[in-house]
Backbone bond lengths (Angstrom), bond angles and torsions (degrees), N, CA, C in turn:
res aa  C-N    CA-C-N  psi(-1)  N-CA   C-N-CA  omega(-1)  CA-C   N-CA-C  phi
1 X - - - 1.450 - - 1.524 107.83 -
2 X 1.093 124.72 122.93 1.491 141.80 173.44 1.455 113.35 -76.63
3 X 1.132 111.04 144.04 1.619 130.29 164.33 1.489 130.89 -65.12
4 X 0.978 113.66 85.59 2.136 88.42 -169.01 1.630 78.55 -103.57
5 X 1.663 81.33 122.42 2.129 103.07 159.02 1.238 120.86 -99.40
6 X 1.338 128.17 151.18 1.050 135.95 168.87 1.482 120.36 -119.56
7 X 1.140 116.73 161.56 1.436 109.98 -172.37 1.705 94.01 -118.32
8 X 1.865 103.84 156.61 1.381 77.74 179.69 1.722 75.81 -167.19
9 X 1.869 104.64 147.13 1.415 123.14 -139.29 1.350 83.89 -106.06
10 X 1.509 115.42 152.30 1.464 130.72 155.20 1.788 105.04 101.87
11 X 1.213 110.56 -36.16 1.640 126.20 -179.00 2.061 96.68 -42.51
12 X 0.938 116.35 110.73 1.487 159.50 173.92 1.340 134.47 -53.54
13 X 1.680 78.20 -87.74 1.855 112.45 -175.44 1.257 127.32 -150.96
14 X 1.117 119.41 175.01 1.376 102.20 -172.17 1.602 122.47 -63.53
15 X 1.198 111.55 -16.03 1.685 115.69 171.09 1.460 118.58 -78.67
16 X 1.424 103.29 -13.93 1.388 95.22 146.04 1.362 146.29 -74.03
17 X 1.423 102.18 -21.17 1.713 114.93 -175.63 1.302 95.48 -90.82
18 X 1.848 134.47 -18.34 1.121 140.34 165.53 1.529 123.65 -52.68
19 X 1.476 99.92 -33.14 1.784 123.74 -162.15 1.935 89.12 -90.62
20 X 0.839 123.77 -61.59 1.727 154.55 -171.12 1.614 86.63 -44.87
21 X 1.332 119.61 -87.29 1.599 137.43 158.94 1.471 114.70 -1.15
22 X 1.577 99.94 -68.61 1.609 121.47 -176.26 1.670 113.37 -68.44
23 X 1.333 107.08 -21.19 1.878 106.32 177.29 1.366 86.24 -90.29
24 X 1.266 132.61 -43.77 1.827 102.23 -161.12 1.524 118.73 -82.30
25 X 1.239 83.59 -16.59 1.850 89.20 159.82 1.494 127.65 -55.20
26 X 1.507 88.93 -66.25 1.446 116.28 174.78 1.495 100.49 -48.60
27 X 1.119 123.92 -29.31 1.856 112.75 -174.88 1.634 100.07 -101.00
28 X 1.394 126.44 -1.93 1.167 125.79 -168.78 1.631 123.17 65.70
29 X 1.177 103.10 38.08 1.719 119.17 -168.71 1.201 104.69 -87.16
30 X 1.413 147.49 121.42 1.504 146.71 160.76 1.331 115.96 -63.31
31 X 1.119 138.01 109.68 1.130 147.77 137.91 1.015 151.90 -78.05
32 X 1.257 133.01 142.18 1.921 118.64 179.80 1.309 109.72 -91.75
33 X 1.393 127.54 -45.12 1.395 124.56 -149.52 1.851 92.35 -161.82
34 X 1.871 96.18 132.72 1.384 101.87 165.63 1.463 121.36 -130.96
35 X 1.215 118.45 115.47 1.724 113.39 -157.38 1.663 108.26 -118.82
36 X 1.405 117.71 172.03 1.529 83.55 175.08 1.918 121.32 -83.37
37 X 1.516 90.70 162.56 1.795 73.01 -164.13 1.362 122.46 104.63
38 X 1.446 114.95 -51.01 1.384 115.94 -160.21 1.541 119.51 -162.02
39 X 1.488 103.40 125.97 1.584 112.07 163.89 1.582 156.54 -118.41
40 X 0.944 102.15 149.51 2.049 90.54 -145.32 1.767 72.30 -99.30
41 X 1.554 106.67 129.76 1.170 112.42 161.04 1.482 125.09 -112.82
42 X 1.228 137.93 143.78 1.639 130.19 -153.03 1.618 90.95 -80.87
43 X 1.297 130.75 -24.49 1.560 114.65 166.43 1.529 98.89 -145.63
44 X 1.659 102.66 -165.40 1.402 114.81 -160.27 1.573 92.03 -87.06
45 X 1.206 120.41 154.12 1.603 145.63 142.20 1.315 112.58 -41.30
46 X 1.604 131.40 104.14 1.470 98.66 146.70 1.389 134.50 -95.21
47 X 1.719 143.60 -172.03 1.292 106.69 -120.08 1.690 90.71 -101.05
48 X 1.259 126.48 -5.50 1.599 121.21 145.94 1.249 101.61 -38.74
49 X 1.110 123.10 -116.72 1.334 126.34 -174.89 1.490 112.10 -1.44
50 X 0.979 114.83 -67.23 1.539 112.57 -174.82 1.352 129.28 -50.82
51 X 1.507 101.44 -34.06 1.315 115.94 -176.08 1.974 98.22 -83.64
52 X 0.974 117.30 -6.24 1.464 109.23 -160.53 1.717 93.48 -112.82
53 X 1.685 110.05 -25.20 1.678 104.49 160.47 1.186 102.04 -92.01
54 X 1.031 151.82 -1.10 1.495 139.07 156.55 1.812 116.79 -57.40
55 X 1.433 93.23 -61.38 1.706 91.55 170.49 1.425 131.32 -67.55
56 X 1.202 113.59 -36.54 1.380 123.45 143.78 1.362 127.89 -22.49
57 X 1.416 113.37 -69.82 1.540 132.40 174.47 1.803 98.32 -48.24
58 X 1.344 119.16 -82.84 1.329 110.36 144.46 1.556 138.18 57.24
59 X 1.776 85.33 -102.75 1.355 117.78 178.44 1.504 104.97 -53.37
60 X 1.222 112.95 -55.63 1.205 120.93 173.72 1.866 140.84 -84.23
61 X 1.706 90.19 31.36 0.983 81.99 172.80 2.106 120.41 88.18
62 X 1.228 107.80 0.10 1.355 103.65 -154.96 1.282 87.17 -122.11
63 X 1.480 125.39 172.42 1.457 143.19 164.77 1.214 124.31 -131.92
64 X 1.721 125.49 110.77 1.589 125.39 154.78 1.451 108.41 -34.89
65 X 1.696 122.76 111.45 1.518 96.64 146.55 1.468 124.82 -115.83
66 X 1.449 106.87 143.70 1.206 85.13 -177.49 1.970 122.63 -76.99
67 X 1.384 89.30 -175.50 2.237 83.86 175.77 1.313 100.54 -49.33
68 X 2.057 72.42 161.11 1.699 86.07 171.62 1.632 94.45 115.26
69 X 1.988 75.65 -159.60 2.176 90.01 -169.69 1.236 89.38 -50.99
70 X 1.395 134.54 -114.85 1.402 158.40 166.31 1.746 101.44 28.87
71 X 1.211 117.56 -33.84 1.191 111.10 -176.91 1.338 106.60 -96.54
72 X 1.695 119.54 -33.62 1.559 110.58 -171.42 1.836 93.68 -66.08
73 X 1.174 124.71 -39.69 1.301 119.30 161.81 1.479 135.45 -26.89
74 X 0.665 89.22 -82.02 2.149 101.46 157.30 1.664 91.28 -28.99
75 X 0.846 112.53 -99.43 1.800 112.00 -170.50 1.279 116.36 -42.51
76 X 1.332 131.91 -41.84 1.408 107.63 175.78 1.633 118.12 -56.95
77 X 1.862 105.56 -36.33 1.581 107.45 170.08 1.197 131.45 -44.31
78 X 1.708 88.53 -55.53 1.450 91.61 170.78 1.437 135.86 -65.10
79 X 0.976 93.29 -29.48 2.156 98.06 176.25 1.310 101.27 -76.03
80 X 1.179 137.45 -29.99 1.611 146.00 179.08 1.658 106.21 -53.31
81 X 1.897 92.23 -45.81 1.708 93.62 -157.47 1.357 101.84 -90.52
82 X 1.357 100.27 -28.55 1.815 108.58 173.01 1.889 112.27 -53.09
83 X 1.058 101.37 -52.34 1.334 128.48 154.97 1.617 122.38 1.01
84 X 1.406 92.64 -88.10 1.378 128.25 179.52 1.573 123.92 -56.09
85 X 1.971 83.99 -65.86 1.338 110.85 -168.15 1.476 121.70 -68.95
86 X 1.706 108.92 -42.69 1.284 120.77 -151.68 1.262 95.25 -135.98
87 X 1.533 135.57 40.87 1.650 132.38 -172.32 1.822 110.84 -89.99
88 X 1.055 76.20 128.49 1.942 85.96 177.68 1.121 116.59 -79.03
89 X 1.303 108.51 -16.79 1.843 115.96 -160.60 1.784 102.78 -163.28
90 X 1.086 111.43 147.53 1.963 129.32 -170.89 1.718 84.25 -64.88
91 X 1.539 141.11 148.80 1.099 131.21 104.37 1.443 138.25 -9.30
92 X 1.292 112.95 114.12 1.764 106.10 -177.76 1.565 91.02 -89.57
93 X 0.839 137.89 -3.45 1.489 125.01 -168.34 1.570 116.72 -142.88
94 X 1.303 161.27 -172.57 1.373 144.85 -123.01 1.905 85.64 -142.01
95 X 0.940 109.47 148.39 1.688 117.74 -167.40 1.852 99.42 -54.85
96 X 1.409 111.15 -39.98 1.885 104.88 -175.59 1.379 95.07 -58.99
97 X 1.507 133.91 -75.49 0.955 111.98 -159.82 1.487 127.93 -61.19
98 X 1.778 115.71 -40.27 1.947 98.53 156.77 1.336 116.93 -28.15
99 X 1.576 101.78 -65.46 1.499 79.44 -164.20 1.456 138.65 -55.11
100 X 1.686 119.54 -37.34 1.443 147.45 170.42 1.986 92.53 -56.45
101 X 0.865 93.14 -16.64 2.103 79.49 174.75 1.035 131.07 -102.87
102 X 1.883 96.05 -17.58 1.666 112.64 -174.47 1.483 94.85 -85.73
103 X 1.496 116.71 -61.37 1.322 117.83 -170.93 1.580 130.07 -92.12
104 X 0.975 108.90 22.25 1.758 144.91 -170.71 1.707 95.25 5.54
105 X 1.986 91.38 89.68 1.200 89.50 170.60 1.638 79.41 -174.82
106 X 1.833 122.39 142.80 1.129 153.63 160.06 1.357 104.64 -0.73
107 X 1.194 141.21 78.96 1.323 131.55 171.64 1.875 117.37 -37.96
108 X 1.520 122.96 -27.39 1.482 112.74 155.55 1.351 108.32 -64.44
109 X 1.563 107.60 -37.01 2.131 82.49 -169.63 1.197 92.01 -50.76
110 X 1.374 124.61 -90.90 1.216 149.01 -160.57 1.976 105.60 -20.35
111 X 0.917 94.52 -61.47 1.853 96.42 177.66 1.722 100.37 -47.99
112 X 1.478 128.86 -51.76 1.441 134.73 -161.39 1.443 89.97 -68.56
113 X 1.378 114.94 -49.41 2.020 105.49 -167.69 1.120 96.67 -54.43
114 X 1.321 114.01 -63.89 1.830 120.86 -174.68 1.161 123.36 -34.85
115 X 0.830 151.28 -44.96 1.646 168.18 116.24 0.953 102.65 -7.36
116 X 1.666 134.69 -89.01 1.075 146.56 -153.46 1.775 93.98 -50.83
117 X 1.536 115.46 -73.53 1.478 109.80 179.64 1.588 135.52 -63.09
118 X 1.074 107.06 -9.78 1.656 123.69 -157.24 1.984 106.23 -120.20
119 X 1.586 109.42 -44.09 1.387 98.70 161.15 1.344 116.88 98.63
120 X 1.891 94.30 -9.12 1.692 116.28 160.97 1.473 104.80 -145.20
121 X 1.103 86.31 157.13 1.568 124.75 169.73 1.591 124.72 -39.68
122 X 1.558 131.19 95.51 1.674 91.36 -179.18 0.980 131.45 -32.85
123 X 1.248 125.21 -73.99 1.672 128.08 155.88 1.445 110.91 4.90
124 X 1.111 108.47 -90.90 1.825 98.17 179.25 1.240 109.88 -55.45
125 X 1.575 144.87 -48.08 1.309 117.06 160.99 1.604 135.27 -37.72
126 X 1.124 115.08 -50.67 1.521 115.63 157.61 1.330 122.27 -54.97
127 X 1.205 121.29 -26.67 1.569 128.65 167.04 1.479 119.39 -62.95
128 X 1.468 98.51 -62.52 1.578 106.04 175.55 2.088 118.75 -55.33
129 X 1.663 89.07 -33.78 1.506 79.82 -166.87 1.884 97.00 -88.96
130 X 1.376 122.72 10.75 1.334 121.80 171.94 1.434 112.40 -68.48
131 X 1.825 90.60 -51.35 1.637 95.30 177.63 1.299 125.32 -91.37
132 X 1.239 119.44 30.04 1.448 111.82 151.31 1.299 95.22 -109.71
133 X 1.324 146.11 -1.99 1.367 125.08 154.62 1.316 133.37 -69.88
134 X 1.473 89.12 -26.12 1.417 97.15 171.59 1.580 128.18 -71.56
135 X 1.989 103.56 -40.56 1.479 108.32 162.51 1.516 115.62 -53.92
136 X 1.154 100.75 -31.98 2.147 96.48 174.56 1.283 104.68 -59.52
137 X 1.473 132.51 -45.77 1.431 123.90 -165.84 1.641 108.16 -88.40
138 X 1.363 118.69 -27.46 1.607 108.01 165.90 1.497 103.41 -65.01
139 X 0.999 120.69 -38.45 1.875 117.69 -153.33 1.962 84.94 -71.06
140 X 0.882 136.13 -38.11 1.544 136.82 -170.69 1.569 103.09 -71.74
141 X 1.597 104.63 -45.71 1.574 99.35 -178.73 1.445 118.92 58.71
142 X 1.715 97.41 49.66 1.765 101.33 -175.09 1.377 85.40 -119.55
143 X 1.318 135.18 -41.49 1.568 130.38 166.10 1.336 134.34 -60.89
144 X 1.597 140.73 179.09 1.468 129.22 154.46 1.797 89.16 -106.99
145 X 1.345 96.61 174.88 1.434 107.42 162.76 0.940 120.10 -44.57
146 X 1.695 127.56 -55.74 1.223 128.47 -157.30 2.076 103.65 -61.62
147 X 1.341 99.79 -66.34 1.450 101.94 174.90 1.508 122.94 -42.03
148 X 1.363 120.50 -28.97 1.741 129.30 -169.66 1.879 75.83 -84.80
149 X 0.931 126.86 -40.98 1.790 104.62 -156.00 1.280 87.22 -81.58
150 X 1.368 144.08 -55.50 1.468 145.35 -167.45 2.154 94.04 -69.26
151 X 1.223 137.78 -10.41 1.667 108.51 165.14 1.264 94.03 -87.77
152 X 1.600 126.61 -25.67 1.421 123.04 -140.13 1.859 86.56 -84.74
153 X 1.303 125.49 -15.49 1.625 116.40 -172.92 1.692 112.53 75.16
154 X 1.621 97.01 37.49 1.635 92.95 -172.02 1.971 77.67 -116.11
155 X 1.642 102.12 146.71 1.350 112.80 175.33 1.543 123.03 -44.97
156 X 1.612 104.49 -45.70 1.470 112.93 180.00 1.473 109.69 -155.04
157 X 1.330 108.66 178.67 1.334 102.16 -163.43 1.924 93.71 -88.68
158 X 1.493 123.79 -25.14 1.710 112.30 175.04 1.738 116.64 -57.21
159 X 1.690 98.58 -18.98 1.351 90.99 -177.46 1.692 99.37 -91.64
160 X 1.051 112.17 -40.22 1.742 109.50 -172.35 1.889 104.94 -59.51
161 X 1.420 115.68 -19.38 1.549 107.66 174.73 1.226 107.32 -82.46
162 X 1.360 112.60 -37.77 1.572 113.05 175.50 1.635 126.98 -78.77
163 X 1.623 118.63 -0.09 1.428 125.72 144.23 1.595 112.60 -70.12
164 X 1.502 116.59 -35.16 1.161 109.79 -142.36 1.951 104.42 -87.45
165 X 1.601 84.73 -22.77 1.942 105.27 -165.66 1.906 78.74 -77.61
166 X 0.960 111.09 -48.90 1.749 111.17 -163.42 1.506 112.59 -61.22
167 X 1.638 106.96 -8.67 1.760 106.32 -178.49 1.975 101.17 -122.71
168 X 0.853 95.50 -38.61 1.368 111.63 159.57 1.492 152.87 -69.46
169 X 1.232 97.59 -19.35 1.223 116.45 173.42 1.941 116.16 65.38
170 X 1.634 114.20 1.99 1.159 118.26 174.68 1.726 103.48 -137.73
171 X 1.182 118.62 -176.40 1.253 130.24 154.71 1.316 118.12 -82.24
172 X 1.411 119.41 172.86 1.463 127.09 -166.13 1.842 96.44 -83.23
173 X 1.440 124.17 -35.98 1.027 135.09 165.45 1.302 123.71 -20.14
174 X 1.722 103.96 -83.93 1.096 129.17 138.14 1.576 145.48 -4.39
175 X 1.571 98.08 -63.05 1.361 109.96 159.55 1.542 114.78 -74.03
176 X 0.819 103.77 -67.36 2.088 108.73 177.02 1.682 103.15 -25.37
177 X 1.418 120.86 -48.31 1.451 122.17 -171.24 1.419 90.43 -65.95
178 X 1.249 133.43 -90.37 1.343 147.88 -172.98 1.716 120.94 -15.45
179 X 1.148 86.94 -39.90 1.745 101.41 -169.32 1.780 96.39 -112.38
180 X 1.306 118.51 28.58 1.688 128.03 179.40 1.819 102.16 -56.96
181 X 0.832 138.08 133.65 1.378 143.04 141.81 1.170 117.00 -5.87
182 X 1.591 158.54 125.91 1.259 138.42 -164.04 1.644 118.27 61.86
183 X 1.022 123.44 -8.58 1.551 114.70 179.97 1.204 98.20 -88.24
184 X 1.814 103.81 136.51 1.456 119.36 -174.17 1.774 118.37 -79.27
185 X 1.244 128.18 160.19 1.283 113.89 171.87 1.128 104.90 -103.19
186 X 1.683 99.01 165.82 1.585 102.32 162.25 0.850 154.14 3.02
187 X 1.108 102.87 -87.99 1.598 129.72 175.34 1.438 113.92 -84.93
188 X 1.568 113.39 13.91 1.725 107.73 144.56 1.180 114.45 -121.26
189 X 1.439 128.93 30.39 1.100 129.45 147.58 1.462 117.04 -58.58
């Protein structure tokens, strides 16, 4: 029995592979495995089906893509966000080459597609999705700086304030006060 995978755009977090999970059920679809990014289905789709997890996907925000660019896309995200978000272990080696090993393909192609379709830079994608990891770990306030810049793989903590003010528009300082435990928002003022 063969695998047919699909790739599929926007998938996050784990409540996405939760949401993903819950339509193929809901359609009575067999599956083996749902990860973010991608699903191993125990057979092929026919094109009902497809069209009916397409809109589905949809609803929620998600995208069928088919092969190809669009899909090597999906995976670089996902290994990026997997990366970041959900890492078991430091990188021994610098994000181009992961990626060029995971998805065995030219780390320039791959940077030029990215760009070309997306409109940034990996680099700043890995940047941007650093510092919202990082706002997750100030907003908890179970770390100091120093430790969030040393999991985050940033040299020091002057450079990790000065990524963070440059995407953020504040310091980590700053933010930590703002986003304090008990501080009210806005719009319940």
């Amino acid at each position: 029995m063969s695998k047919n995978i699909l790739y599929i755009k926007n998938m996050v977090c784990p409540r996405c592979v939760l949401a993903v999970e819950g339509v193929l059920k809901e359609m009575q679809v067999p599956y083996f495995k749902v990860e973010l990014g991608r699903v191993q289905l125990d057979s092929t789709l026919n094109d009902q089906q497809k069209n009916v997890f397409e809109e589905k996907l949809e609803a929620f925000g998600f995208e069928l893509l088919e092969p190809g660019k669009s899909t090597l896309i999906s995976k670089i995200k996902t290994l990026i966000i997997k990366q970041v978000h959900h890492k078991e272990k430091a990188l021994t080696e610098n994000f181009s080459t992961f990626l060029a090993e995971q998805l065995h393909h030219e780390y320039s192609y791959m940077s030029r597609l990215f760009s070309s379709v997306e409109g940034v830079t990996i680099e700043k994608f890995i940047a941007a999705q650093k510092i919202e990891k990082v706002k997750e770990l100030l907003f908890y306030n179970e770390l100091t700086l120093s430790e969030i810049a040393f999991q985050m793989d940033y040299s020091s903590v002057a450079y990790l304030s000065t990524q963070f003010k440059k995407e953020t528009g504040m310091t980590p300082t700053a933010f930590k006060k703002m986003h304090k435990p008990g501080h009210r928002n806005l719009d319940s003022i």
